[in-house]
mmCIF file of the protein (N, C-alpha, C, O) and its ligand, coordinates in Angstrom:
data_MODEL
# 
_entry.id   MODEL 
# 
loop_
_entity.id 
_entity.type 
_entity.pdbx_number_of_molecules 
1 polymer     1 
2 non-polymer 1 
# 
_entity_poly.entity_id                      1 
_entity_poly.type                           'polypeptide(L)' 
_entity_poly.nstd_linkage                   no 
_entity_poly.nstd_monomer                   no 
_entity_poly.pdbx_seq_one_letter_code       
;(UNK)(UNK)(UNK)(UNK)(UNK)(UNK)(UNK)(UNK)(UNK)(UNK)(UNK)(UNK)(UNK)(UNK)(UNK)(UNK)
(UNK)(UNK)(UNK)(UNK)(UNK)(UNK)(UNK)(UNK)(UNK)(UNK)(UNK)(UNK)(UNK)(UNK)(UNK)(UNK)
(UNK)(UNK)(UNK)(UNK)(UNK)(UNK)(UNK)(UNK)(UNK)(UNK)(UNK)(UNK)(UNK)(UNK)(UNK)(UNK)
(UNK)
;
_entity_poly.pdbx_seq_one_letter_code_can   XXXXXXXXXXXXXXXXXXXXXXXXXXXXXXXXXXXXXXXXXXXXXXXXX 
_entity_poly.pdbx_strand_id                 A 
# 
loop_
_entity_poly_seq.entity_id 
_entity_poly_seq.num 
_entity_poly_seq.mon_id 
_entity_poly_seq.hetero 
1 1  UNK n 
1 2  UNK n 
1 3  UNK n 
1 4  UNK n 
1 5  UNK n 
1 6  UNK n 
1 7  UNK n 
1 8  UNK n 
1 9  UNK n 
1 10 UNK n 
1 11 UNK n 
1 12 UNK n 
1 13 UNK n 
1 14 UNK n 
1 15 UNK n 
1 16 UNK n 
1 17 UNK n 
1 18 UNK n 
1 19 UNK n 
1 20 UNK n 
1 21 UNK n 
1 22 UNK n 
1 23 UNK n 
1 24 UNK n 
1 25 UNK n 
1 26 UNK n 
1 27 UNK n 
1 28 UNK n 
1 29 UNK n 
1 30 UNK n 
1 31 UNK n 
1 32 UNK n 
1 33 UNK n 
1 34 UNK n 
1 35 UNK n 
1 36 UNK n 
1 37 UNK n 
1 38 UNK n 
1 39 UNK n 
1 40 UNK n 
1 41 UNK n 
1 42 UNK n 
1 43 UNK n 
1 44 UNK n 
1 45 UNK n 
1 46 UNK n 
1 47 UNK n 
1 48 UNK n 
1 49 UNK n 
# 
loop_
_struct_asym.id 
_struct_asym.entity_id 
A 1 
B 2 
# 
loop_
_chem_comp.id 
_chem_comp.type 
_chem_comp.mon_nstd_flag 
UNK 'L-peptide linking' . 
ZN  non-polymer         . 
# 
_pdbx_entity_nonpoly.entity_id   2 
_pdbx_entity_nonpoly.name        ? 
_pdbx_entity_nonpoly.comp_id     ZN 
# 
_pdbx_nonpoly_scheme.asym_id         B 
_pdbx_nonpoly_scheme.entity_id       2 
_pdbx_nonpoly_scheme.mon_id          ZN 
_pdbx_nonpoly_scheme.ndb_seq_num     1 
_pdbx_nonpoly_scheme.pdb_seq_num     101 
_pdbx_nonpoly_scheme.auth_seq_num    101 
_pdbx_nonpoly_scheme.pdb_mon_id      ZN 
_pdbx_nonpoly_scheme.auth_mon_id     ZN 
_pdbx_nonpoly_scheme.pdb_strand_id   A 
_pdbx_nonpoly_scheme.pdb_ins_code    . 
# 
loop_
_atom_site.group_PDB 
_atom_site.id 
_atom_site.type_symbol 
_atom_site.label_atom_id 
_atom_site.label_alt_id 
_atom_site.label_comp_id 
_atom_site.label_asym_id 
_atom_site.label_entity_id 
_atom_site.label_seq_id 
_atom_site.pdbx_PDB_ins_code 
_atom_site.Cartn_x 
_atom_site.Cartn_y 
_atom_site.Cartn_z 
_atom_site.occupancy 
_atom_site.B_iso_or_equiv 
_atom_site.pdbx_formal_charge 
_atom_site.auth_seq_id 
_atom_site.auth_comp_id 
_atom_site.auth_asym_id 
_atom_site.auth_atom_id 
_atom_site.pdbx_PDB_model_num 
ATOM   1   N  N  . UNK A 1 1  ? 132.160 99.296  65.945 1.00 0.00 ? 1   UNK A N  1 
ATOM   2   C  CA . UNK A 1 1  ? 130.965 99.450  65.115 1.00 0.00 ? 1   UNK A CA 1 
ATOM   3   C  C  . UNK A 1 1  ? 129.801 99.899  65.988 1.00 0.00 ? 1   UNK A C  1 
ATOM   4   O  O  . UNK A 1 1  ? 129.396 99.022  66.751 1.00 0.00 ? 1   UNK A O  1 
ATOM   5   N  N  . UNK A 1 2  ? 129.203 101.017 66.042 1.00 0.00 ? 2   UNK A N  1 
ATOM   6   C  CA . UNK A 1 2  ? 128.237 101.920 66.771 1.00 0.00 ? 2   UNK A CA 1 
ATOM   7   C  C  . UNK A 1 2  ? 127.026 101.685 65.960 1.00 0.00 ? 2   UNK A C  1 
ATOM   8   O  O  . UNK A 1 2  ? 125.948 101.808 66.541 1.00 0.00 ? 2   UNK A O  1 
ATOM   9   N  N  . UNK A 1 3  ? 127.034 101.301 64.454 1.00 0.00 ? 3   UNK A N  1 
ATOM   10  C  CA . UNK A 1 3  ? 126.039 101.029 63.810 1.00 0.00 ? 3   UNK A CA 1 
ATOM   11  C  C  . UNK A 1 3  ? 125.896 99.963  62.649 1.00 0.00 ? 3   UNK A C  1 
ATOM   12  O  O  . UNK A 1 3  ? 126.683 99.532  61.807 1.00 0.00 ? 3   UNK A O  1 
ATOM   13  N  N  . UNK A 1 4  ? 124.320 99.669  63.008 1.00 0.00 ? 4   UNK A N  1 
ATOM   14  C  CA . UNK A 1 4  ? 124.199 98.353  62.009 1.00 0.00 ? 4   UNK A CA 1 
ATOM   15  C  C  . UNK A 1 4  ? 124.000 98.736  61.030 1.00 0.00 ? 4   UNK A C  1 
ATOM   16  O  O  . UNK A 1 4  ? 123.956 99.949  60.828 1.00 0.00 ? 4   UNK A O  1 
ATOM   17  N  N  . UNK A 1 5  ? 123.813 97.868  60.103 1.00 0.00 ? 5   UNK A N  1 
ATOM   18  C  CA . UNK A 1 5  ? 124.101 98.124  58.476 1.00 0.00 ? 5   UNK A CA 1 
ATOM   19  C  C  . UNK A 1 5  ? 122.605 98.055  57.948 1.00 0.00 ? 5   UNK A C  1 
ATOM   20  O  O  . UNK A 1 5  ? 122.329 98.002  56.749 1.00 0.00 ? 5   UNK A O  1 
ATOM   21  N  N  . UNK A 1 6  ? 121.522 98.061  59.139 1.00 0.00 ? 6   UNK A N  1 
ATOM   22  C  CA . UNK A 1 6  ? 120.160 97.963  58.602 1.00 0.00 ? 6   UNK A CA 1 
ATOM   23  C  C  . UNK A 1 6  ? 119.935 99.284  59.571 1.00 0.00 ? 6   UNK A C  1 
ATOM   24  O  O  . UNK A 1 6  ? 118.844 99.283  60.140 1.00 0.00 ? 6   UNK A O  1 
ATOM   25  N  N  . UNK A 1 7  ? 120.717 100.308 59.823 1.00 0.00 ? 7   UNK A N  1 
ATOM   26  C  CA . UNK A 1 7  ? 119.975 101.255 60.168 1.00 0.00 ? 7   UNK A CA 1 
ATOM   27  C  C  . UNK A 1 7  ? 120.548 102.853 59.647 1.00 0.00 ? 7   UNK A C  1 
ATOM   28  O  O  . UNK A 1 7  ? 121.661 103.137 60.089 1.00 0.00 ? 7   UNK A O  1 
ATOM   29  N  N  . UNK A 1 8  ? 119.997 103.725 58.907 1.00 0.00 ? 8   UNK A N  1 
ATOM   30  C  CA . UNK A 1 8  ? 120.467 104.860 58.041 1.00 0.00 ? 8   UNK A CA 1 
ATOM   31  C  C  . UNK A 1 8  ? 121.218 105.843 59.014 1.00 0.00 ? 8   UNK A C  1 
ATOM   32  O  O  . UNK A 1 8  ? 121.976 106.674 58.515 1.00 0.00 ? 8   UNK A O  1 
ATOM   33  N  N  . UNK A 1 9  ? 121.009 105.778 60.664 1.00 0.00 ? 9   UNK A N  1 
ATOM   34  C  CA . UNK A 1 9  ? 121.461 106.386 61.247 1.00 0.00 ? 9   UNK A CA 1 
ATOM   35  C  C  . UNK A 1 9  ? 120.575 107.012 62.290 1.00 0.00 ? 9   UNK A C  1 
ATOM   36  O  O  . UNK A 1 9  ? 119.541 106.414 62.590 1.00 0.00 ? 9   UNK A O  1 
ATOM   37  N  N  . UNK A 1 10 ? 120.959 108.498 63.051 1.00 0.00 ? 10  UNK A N  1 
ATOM   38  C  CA . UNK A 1 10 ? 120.525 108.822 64.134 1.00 0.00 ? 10  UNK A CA 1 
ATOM   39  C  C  . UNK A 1 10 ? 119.691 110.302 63.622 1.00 0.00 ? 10  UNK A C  1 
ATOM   40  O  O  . UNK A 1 10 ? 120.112 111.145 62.829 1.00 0.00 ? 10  UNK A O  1 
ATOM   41  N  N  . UNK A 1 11 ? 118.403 110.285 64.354 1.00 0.00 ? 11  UNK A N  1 
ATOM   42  C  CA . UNK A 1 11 ? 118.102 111.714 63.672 1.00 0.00 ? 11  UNK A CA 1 
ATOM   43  C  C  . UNK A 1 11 ? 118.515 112.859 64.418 1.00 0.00 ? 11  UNK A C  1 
ATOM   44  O  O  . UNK A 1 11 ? 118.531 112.700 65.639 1.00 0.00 ? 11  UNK A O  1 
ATOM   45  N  N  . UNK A 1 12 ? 118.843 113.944 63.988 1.00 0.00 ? 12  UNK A N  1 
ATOM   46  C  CA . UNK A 1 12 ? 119.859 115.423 64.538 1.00 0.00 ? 12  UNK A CA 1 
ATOM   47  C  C  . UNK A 1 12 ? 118.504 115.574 65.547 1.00 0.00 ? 12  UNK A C  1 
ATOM   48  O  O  . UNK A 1 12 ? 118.956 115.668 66.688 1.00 0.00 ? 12  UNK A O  1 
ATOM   49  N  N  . UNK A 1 13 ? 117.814 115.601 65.564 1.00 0.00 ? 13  UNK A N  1 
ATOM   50  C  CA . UNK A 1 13 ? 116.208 116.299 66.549 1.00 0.00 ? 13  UNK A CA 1 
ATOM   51  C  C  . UNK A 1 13 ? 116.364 115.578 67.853 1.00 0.00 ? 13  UNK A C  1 
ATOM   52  O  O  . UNK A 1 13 ? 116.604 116.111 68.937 1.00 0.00 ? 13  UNK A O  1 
ATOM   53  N  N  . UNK A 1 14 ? 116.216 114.453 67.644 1.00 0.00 ? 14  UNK A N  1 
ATOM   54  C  CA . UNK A 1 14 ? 115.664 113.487 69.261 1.00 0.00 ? 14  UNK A CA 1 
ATOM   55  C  C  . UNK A 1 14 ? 116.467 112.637 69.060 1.00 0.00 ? 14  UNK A C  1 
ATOM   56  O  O  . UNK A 1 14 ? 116.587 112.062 70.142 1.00 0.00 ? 14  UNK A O  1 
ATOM   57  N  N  . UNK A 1 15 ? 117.064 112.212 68.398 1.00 0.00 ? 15  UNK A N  1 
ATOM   58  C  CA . UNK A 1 15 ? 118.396 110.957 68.811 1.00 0.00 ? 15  UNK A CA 1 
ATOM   59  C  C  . UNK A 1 15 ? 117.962 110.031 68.329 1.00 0.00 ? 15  UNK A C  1 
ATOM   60  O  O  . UNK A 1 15 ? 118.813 109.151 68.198 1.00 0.00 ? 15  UNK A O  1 
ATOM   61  N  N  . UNK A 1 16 ? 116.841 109.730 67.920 1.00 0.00 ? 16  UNK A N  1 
ATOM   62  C  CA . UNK A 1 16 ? 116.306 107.634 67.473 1.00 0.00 ? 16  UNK A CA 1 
ATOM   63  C  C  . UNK A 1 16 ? 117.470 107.077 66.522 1.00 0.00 ? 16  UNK A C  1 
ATOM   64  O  O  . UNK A 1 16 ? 118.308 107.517 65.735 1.00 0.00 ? 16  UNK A O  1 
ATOM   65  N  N  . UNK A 1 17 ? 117.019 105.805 67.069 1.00 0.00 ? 17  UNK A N  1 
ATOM   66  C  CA . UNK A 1 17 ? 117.629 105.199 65.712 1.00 0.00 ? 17  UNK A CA 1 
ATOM   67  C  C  . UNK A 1 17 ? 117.079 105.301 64.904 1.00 0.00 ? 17  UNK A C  1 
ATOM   68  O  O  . UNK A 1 17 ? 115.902 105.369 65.259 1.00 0.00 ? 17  UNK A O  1 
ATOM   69  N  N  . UNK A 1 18 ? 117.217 105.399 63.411 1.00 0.00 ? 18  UNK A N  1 
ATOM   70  C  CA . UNK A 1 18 ? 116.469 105.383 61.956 1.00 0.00 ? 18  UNK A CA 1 
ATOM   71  C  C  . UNK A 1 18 ? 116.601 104.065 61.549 1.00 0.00 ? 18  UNK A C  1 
ATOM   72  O  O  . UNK A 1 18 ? 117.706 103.573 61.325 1.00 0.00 ? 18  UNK A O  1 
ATOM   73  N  N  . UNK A 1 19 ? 115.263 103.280 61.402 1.00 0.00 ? 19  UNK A N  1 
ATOM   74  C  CA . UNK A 1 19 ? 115.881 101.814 60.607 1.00 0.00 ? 19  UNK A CA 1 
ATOM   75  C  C  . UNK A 1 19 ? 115.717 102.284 59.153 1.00 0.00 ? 19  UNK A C  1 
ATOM   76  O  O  . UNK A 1 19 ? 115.055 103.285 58.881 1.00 0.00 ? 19  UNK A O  1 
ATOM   77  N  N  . UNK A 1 20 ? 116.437 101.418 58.078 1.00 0.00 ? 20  UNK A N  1 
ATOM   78  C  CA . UNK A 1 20 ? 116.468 101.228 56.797 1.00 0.00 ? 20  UNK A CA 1 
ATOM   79  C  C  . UNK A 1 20 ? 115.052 101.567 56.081 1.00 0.00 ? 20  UNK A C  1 
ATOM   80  O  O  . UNK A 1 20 ? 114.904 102.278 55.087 1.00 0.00 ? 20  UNK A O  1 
ATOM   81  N  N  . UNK A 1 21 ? 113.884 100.782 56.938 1.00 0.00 ? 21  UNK A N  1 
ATOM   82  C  CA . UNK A 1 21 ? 112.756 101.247 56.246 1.00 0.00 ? 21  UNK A CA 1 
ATOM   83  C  C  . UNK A 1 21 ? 112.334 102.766 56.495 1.00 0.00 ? 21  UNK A C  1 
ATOM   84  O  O  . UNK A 1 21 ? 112.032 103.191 55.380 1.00 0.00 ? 21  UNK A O  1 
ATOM   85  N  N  . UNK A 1 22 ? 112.238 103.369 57.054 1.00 0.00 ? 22  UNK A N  1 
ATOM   86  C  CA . UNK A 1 22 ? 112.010 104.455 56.911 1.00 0.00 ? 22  UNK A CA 1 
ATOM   87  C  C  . UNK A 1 22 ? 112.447 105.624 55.971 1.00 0.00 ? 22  UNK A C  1 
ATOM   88  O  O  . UNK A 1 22 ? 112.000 106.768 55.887 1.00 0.00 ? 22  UNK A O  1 
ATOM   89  N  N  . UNK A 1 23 ? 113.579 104.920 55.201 1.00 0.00 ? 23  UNK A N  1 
ATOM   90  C  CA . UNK A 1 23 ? 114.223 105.856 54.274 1.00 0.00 ? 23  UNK A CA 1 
ATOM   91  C  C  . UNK A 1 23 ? 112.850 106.143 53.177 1.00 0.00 ? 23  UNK A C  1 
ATOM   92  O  O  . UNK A 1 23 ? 111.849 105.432 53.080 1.00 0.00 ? 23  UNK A O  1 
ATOM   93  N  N  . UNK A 1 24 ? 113.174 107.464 52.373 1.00 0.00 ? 24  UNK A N  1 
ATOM   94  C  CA . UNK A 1 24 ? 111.916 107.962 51.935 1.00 0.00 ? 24  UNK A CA 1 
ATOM   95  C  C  . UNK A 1 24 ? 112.872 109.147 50.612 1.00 0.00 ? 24  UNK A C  1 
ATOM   96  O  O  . UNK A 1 24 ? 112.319 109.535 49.583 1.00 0.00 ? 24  UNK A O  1 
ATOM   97  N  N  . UNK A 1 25 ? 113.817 109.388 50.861 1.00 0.00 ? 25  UNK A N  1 
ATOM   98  C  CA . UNK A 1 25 ? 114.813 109.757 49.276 1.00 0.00 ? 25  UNK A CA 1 
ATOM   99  C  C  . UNK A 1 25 ? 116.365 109.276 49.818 1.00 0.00 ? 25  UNK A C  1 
ATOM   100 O  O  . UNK A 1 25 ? 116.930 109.279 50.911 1.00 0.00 ? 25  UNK A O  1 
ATOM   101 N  N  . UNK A 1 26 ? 116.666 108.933 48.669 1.00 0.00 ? 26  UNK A N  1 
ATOM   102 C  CA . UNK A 1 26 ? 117.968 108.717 48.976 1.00 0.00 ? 26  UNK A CA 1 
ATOM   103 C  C  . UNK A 1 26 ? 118.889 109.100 47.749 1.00 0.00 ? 26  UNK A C  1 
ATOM   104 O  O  . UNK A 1 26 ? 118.772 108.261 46.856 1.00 0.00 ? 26  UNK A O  1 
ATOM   105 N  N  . UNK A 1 27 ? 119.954 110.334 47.375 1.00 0.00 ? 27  UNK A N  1 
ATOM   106 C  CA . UNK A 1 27 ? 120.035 111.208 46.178 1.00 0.00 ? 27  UNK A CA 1 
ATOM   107 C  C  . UNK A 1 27 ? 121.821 111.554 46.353 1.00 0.00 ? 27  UNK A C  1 
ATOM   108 O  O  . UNK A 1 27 ? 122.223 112.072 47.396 1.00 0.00 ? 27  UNK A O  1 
ATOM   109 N  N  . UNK A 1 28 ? 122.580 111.277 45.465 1.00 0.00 ? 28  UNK A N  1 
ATOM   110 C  CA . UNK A 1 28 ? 123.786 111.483 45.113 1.00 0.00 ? 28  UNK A CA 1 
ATOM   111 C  C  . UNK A 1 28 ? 124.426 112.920 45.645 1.00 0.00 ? 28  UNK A C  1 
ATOM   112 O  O  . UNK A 1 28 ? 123.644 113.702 45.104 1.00 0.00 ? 28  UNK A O  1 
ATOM   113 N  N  . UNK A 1 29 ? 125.091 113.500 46.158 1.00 0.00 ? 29  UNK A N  1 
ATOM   114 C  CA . UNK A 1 29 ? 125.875 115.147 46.632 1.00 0.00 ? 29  UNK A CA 1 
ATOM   115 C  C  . UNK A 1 29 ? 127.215 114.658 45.989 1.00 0.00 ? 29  UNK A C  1 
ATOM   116 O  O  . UNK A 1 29 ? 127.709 113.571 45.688 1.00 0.00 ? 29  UNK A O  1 
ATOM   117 N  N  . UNK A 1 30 ? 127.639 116.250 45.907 1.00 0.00 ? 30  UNK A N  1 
ATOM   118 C  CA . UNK A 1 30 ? 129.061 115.711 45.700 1.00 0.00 ? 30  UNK A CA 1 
ATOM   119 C  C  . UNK A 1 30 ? 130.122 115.457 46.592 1.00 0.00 ? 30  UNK A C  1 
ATOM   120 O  O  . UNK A 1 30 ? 131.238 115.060 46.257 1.00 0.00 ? 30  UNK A O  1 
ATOM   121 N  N  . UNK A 1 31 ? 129.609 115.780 48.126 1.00 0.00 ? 31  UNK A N  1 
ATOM   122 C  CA . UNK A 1 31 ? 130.535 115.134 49.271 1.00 0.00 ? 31  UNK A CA 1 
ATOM   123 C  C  . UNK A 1 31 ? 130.178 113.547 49.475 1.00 0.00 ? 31  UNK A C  1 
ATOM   124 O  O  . UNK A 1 31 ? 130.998 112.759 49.947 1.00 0.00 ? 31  UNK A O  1 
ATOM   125 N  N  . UNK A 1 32 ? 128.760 113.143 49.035 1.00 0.00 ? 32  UNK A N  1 
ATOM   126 C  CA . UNK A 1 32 ? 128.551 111.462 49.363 1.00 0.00 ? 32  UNK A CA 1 
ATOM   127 C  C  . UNK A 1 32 ? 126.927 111.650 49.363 1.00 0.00 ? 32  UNK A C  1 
ATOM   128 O  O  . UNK A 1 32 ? 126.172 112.605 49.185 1.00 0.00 ? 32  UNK A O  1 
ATOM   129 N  N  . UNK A 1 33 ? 126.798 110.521 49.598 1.00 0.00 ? 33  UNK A N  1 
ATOM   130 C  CA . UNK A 1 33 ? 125.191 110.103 49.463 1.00 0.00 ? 33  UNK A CA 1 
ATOM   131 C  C  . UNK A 1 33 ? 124.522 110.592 50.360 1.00 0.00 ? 33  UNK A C  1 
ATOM   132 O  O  . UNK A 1 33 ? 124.696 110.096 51.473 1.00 0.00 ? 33  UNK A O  1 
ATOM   133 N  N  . UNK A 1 34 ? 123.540 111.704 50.233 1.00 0.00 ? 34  UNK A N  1 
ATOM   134 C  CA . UNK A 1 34 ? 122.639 112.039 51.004 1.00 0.00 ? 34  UNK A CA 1 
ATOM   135 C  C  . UNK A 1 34 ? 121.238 111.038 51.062 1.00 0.00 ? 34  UNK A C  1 
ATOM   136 O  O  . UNK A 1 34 ? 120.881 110.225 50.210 1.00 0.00 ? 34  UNK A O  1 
ATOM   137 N  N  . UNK A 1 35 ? 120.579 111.376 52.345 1.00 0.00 ? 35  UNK A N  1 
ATOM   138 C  CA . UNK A 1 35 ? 119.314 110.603 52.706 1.00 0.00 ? 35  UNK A CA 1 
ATOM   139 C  C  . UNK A 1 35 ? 118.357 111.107 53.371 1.00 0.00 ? 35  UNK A C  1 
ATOM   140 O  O  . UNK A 1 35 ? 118.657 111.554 54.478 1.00 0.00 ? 35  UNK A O  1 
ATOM   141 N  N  . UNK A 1 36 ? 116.960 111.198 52.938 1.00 0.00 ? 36  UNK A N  1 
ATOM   142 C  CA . UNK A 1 36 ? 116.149 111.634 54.236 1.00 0.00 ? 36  UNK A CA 1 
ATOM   143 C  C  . UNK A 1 36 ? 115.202 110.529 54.434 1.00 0.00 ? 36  UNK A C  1 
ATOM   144 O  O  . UNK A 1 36 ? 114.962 109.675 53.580 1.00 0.00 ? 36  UNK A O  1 
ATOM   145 N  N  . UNK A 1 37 ? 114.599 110.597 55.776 1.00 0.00 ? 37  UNK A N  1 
ATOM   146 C  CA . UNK A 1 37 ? 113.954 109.481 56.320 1.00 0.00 ? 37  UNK A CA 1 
ATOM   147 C  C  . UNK A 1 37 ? 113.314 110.005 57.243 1.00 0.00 ? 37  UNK A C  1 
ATOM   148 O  O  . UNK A 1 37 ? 113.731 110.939 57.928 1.00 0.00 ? 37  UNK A O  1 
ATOM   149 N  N  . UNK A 1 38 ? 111.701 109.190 57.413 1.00 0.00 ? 38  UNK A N  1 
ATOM   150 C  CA . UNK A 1 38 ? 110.545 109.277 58.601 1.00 0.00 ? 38  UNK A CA 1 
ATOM   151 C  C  . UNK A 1 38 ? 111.231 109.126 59.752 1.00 0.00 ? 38  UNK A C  1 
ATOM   152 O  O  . UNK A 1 38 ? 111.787 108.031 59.665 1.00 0.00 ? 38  UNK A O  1 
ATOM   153 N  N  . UNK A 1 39 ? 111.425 109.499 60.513 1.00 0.00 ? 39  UNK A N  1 
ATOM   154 C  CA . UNK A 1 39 ? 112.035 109.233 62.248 1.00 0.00 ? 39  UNK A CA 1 
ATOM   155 C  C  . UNK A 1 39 ? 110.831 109.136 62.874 1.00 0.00 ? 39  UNK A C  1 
ATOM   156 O  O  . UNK A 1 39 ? 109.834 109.858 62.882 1.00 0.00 ? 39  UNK A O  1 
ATOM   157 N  N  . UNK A 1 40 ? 111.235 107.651 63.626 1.00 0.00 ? 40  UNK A N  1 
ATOM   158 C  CA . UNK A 1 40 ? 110.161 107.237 64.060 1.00 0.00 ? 40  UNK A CA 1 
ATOM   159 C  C  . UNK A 1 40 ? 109.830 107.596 65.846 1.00 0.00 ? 40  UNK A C  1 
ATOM   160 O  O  . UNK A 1 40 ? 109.034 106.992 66.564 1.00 0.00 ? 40  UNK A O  1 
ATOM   161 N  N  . UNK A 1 41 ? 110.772 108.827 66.249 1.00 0.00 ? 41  UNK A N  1 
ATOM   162 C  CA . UNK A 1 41 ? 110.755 109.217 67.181 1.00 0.00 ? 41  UNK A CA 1 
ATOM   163 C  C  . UNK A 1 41 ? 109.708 110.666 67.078 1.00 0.00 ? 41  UNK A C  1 
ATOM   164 O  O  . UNK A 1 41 ? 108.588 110.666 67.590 1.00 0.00 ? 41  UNK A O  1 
ATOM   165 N  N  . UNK A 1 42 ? 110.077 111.441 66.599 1.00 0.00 ? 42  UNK A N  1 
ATOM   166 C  CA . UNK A 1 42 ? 109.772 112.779 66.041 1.00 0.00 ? 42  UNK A CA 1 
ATOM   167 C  C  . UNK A 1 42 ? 108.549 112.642 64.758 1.00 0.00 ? 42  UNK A C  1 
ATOM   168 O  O  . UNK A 1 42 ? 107.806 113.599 64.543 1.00 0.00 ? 42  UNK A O  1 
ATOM   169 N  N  . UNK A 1 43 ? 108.453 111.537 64.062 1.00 0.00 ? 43  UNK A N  1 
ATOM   170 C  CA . UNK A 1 43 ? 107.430 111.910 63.019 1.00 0.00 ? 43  UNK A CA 1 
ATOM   171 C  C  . UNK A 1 43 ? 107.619 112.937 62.325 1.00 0.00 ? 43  UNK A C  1 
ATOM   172 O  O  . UNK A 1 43 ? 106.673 113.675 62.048 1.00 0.00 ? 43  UNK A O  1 
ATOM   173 N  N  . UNK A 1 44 ? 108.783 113.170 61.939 1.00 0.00 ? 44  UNK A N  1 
ATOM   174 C  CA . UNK A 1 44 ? 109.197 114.280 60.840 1.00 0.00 ? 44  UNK A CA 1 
ATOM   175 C  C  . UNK A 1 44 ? 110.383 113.755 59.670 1.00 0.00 ? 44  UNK A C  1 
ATOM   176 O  O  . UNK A 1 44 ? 111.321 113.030 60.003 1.00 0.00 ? 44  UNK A O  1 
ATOM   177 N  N  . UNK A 1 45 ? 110.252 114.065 58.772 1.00 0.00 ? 45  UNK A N  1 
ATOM   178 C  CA . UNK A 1 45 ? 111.291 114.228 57.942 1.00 0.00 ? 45  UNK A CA 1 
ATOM   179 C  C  . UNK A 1 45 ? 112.595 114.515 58.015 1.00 0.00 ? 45  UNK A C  1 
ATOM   180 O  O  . UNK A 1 45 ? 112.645 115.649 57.537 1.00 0.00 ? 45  UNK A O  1 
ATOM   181 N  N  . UNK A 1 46 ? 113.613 114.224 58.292 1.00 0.00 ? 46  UNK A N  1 
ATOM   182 C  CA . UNK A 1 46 ? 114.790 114.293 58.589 1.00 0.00 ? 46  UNK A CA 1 
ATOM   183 C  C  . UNK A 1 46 ? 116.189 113.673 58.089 1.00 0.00 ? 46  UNK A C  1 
ATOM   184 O  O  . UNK A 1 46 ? 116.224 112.565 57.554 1.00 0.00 ? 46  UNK A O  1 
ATOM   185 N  N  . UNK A 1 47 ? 116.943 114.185 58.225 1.00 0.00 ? 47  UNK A N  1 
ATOM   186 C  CA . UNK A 1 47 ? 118.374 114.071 57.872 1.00 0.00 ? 47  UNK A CA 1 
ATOM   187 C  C  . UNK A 1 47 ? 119.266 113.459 58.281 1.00 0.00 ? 47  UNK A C  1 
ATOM   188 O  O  . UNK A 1 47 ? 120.219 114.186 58.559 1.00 0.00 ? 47  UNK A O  1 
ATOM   189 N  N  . UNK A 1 48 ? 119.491 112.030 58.531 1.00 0.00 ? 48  UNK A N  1 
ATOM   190 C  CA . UNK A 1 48 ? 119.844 110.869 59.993 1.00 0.00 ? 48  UNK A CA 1 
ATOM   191 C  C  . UNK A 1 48 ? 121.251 111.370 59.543 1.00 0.00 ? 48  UNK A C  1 
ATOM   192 O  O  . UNK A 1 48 ? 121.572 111.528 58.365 1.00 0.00 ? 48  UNK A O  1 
ATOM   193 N  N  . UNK A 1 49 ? 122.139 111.625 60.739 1.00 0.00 ? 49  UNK A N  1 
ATOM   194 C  CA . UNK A 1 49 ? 123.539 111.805 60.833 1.00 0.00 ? 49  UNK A CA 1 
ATOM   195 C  C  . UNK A 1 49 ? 124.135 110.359 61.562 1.00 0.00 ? 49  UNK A C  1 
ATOM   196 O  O  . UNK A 1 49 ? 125.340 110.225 61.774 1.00 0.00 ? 49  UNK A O  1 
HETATM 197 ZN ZN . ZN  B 2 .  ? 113.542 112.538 65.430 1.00 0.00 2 101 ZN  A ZN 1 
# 
């Protein structure tokens, strides 16, 4: 397990961790649940992988 279950993931830009709060949409695809979130590294909008 590489990740906790309170964090949405890593952002593609600078690497941070993304915690849970930062999520900001979170919207159905038909491969799986997409998400974007504040990265609190970068201060941008992003796509945590
Ligand atoms: Zn970032």
């Amino acid at each position: 397990m590489s990740q906790t279950a309170s964090a949405l993931g890593r952002c593609p830009d600078c690497g941070a961790s993304i915690p849970a709060g930062r999520l900001l949409i979170a919207y159905e695809r038909a491969d799986g649940t997409a998400v974007y979130a504040d990265c609190p590294g970068c201060r941008d909008v992003v796509h945590p992988a």
